[in-house]
C-alpha positions in Angstrom: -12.5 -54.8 13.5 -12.8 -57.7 10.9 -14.5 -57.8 7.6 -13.8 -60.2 4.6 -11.4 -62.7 4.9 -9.3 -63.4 7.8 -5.2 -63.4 7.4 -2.4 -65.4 8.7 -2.8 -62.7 11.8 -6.0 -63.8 12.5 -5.3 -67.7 12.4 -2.5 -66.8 15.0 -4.9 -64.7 17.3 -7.8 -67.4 17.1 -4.9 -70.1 18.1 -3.9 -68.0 21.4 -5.9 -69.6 24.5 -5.5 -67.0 26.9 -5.7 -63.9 24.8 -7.7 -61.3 27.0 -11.2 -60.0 25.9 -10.9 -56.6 25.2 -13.1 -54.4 28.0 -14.8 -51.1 26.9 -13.9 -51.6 22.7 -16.3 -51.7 20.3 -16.7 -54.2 18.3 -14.1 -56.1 19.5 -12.0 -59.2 18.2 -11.8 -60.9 21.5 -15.0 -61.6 23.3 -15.0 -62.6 26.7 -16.1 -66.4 25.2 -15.1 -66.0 21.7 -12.8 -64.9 18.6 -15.2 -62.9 16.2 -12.6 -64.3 12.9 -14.5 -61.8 10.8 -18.1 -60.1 10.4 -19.6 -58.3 7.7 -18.2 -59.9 4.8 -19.1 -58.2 1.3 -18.2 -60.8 -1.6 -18.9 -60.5 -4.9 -19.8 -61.7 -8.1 -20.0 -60.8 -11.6 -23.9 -60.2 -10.5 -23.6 -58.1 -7.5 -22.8 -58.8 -3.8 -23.7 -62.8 -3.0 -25.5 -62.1 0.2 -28.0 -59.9 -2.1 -29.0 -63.3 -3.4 -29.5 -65.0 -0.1 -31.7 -61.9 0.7 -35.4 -62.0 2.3 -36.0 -60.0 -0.4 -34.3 -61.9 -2.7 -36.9 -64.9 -2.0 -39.9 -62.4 -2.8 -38.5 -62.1 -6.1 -37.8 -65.4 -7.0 -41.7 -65.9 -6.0 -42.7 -62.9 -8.1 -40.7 -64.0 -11.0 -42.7 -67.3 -11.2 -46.1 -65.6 -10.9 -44.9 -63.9 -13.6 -44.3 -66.9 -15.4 -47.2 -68.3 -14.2 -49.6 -65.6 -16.1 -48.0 -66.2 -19.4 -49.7 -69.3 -19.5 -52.8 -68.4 -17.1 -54.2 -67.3 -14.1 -51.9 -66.7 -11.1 -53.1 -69.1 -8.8 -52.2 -66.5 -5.7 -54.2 -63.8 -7.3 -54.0 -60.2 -7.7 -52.3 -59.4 -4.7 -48.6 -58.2 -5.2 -46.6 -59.9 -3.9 -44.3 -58.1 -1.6 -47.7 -57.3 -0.2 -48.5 -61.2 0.5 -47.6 -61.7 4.2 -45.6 -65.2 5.6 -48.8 -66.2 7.6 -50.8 -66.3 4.0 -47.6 -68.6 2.7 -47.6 -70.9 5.3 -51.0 -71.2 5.3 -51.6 -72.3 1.4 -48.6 -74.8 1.9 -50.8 -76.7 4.9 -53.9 -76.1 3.1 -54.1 -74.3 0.3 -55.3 -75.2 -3.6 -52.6 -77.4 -5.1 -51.7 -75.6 -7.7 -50.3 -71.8 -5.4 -49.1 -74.6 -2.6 -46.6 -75.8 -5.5 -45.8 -72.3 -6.8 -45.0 -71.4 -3.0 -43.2 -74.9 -3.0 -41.4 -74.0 -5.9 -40.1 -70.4 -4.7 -38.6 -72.4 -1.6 -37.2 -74.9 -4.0 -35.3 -72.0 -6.1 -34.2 -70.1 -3.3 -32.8 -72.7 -0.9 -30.5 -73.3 -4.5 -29.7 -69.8 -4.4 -28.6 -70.4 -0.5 -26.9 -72.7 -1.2 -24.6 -71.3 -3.8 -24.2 -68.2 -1.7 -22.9 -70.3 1.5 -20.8 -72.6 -1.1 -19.3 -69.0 -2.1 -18.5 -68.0 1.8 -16.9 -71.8 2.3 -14.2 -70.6 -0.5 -13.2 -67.9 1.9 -10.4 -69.0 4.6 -12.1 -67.7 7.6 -15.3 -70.0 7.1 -13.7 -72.9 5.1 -13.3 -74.9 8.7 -16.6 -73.6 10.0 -18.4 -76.9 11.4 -22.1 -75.4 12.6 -24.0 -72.3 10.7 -26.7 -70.8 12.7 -29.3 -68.9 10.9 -31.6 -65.9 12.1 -32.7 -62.7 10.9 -36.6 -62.1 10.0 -37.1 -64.6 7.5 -35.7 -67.1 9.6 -39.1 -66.4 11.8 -41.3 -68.1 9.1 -42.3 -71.5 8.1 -41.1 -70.4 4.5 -37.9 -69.4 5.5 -37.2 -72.8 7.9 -38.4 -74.7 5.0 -35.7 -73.0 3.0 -32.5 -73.8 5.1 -33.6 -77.4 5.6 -33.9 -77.9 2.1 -30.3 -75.8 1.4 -29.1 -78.2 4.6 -30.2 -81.3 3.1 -28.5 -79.9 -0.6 -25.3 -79.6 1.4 -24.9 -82.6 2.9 -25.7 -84.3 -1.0 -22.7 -82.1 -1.7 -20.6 -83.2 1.0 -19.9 -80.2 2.5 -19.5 -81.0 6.0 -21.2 -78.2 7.6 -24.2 -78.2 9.8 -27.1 -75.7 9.2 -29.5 -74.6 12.4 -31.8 -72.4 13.3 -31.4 -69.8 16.4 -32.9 -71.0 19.2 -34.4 -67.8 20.6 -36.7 -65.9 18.5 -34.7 -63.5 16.2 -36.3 -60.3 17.3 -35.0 -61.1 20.9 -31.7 -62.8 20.2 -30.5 -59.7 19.2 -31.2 -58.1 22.4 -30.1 -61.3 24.6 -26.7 -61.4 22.9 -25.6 -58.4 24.1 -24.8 -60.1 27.4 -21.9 -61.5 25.6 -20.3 -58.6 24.7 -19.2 -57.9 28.3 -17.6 -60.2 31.0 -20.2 -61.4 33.4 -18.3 -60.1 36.4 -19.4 -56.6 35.2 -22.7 -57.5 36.2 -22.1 -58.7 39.0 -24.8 -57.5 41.8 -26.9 -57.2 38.9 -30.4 -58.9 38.0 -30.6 -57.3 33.8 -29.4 -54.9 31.0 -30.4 -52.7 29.0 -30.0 -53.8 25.2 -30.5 -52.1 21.2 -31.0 -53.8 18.4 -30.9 -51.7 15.2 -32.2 -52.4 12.0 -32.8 -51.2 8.8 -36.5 -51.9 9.2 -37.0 -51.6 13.0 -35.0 -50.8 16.1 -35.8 -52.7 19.3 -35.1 -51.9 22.9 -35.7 -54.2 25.8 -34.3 -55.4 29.0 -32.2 -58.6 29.4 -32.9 -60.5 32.5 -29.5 -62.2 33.3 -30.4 -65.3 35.3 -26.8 -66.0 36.0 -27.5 -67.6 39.4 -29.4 -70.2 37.2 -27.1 -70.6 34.8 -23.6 -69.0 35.0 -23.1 -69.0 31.5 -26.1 -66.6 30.6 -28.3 -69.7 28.8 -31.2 -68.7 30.7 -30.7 -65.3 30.1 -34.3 -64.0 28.5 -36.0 -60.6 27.3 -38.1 -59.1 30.2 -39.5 -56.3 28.3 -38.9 -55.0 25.1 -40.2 -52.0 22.6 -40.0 -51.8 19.0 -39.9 -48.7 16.4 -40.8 -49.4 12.7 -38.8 -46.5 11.8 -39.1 -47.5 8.1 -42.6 -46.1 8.2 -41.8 -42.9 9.1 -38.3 -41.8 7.7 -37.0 -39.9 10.4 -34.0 -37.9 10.6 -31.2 -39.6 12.3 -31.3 -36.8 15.1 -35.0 -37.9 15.6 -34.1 -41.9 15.5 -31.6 -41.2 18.4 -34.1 -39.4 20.2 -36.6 -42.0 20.0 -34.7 -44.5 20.9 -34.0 -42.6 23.9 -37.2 -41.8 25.0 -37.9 -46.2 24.8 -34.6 -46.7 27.2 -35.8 -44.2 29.2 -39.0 -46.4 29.9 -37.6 -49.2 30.0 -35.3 -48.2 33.0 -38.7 -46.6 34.5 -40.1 -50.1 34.1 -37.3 -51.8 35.4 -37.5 -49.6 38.4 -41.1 -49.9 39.4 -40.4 -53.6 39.1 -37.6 -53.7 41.2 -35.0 -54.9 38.6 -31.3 -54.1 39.1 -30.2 -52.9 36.4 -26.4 -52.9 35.2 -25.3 -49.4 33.9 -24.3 -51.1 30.6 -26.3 -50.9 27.2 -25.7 -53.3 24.7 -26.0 -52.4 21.1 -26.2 -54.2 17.8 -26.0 -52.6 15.0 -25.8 -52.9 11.0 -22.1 -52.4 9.6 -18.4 -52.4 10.3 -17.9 -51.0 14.1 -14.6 -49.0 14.5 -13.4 -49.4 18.2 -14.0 -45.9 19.0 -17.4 -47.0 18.1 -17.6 -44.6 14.8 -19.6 -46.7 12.2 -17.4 -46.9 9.2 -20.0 -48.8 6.6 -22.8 -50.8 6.5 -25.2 -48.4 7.7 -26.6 -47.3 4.4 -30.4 -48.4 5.6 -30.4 -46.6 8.5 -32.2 -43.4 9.1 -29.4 -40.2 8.0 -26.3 -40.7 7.9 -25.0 -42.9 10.5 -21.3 -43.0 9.2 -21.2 -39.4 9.4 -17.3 -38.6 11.5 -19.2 -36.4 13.5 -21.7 -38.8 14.6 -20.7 -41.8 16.9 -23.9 -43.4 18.6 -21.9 -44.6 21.7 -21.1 -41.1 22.7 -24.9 -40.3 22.0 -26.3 -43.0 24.1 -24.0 -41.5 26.9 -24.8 -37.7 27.0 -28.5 -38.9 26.9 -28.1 -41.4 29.7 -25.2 -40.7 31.6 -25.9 -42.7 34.9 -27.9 -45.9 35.4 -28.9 -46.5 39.0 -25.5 -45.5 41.2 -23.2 -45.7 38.4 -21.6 -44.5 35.1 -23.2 -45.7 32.0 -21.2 -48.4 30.0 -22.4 -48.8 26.2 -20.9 -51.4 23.9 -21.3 -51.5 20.0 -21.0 -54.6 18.2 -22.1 -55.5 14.4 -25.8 -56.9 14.4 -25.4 -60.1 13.1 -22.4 -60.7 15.3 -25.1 -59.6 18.7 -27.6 -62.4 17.2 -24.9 -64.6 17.0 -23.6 -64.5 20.6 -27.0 -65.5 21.9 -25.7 -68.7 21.0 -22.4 -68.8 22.8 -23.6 -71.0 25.6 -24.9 -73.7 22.9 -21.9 -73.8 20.6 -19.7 -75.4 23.0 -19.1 -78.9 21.0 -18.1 -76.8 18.3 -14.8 -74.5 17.7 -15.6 -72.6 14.7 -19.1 -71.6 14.3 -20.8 -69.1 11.8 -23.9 -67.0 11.9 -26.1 -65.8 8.9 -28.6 -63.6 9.6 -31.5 -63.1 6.5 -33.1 -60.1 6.4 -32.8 -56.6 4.5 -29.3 -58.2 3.8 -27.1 -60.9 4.9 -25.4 -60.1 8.2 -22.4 -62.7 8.6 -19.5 -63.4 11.3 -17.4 -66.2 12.4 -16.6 -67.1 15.7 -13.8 -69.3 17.3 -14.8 -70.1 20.6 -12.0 -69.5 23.6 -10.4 -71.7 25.2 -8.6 -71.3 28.6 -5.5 -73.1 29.8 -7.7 -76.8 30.6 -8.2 -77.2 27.1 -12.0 -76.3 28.2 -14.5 -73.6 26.6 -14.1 -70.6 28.2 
């Protein structure tokens, strides 16, 4: 497992071309297309952990803090409304047509947080692991917003001013599902071999989703086509369950999900694929990161892997295989088959926090991505 900056170890592994994946670990170095370099970096400042600042929540308080402003000298041109109540759709639609005056002030929040952006990715550059990263994908929820693309382009554009070499994009499936469609990384495609879809997780500290991946492998080999059949969501955030009934739940949505899958004549692989927030041990205990989760998830006596297995223990003919990887890194790997004119990539996810990871793609003995 990686976290922080990577060592003179880590160099040497990313540099060895036919270094096996590892089958069965969770979260895993060695992908069966990449090198996850690190994941899950916490830096810090003299104000607090950068990614805090690079938050979606850190952009709602940059907007609240110029309404503030704002009514020192005035009305608020957005109003009474609070403004962690103010939804995206009511943002994007005052900067198409909105009074002058709140399309500015909404122009003005992007303007002060794609600085903040900025500064924060300037801050992971200075770290060895992502000082040779060419491409930086972005996703997470407030990547699914006009505000939020608006905001990387305009940190992307302050980049390139500064000469930083680095290429800023946005994830080309929507977030939500890219989180379920990169688990088909996590495995080796022969595993699902004879098999049309998996089953996938995506844990958050707001929701957790569950869907099934249709492969499309005789399409495309390398899993770009791969798409989300079906899917369920949970806003457990509403309802503050116990960790005991989270797992349940989540349970109960596989569980339909395979009864779907049936009725539709889908083969499903016995794998599940799961992302989820935090460092990933390979026994698949969680060891941090997991503070926004219902319970305690980084309880010893708690490993989600071993969970998922007693509650499903066969899917169709076969033993149940479930991988755990670190969120960000699962919405990364959606873009494996994409990055291929890259070698070192990065992914920043925005949302409750900043999920983060670096990957190195794999080479085999051609000199050709893996």
């Amino acid at each position: 497992m990686k976290s922080g900056k990577a060592s003179k170890a880590d160099e040497d592994k990313s540099d060895a071309p036919d270094t096996p994946p590892a089958v069965g670990v969770h979260g895993a170095e060695v992908l069966p297309s990449v090198i996850v370099e690190t994941y899950n970096a916490e830096l810090k400042d003299d104000e607090g952990f950068v990614g805090d600042r690079a938050s979606k929540g850190a952009f709602t308080e940059i907007l609240d803090n110029l309404r503030k402003t704002l009514r020192e000298y005035g009305d608020d041109p957005l109003g009474e409304e609070k403004t962690d109540a103010i939804k995206r759709s009511k943002l994007e639609a005052i900067l198409v047509k909105g009074e002058p005056a709140a399309a500015g002030l909404v122009m003005s929040a992007i303007e002060d947080y794609a600085q903040e952006l900025t500064a924060v990715i300037r801050r992971f550059r200075r770290q060895k692991s992502w000082s040779s990263v060419e491409r930086i994908v972005f996703g997470g929820g407030f990547r699914d917003s006009r505000v939020g693309e608006l905001a990387i382009g305009r940190a992307s554009v302050l980049l390139k001013e500064e000469g930083l070499g680095v290429e800023l994009t946005l994830i080309r499936n929507h977030p939500d599902e890219a989180g379920l469609i990169g688990a088909v990384h996590l495995a080796p495609s022969w595993m699902f071999a004879g098999h049309d879809s998996i089953l996938a997780i995506d844990i958050g500290g707001t929701n957790i989703r569950a869907g099934v991946v249709h492969l499309k492998q005789k399409k495309a080999p390398d899993l770009g086509k791969a798409y989300v059949w079906e899917t369920e969501i949970w806003r457990h955030r509403d309802e503050k369950p116990t960790r005991e009934a989270a797992v349940k739940r989540l349970v109960g949505m596989l569980e339909g999900l395979i009864e779907k899958a049936v009725k539709a004549e889908l083969t499903l692989a016995p794998f599940i694929g799961v992302g989820c927030p935090g460092e990933i041990a390979s026994d698949g205990y969680i060891t941090k990161g997991a503070q926004n989760l219902p319970g305690n998830w980084e309880s010893s006596r708690f490993n989600l892997a071993h969970e998922l297995q007693q509650a499903i223990p066969v899917i169709g003919d076969h033993e149940t295989a479930v991988l755990i990887h670190n969120d960000a890194i699962v919405q990364g790997l959606s873009e494996v088959p994409f990055m291929t004119d890259v070698e070192r990539w990065g992914i920043l996810t925005i949302g409750t926090g900043l999920g983060n990871g670096v990957f190195v793609n794999r080479r085999k003995g051609d000199g050709k991505n893996s």
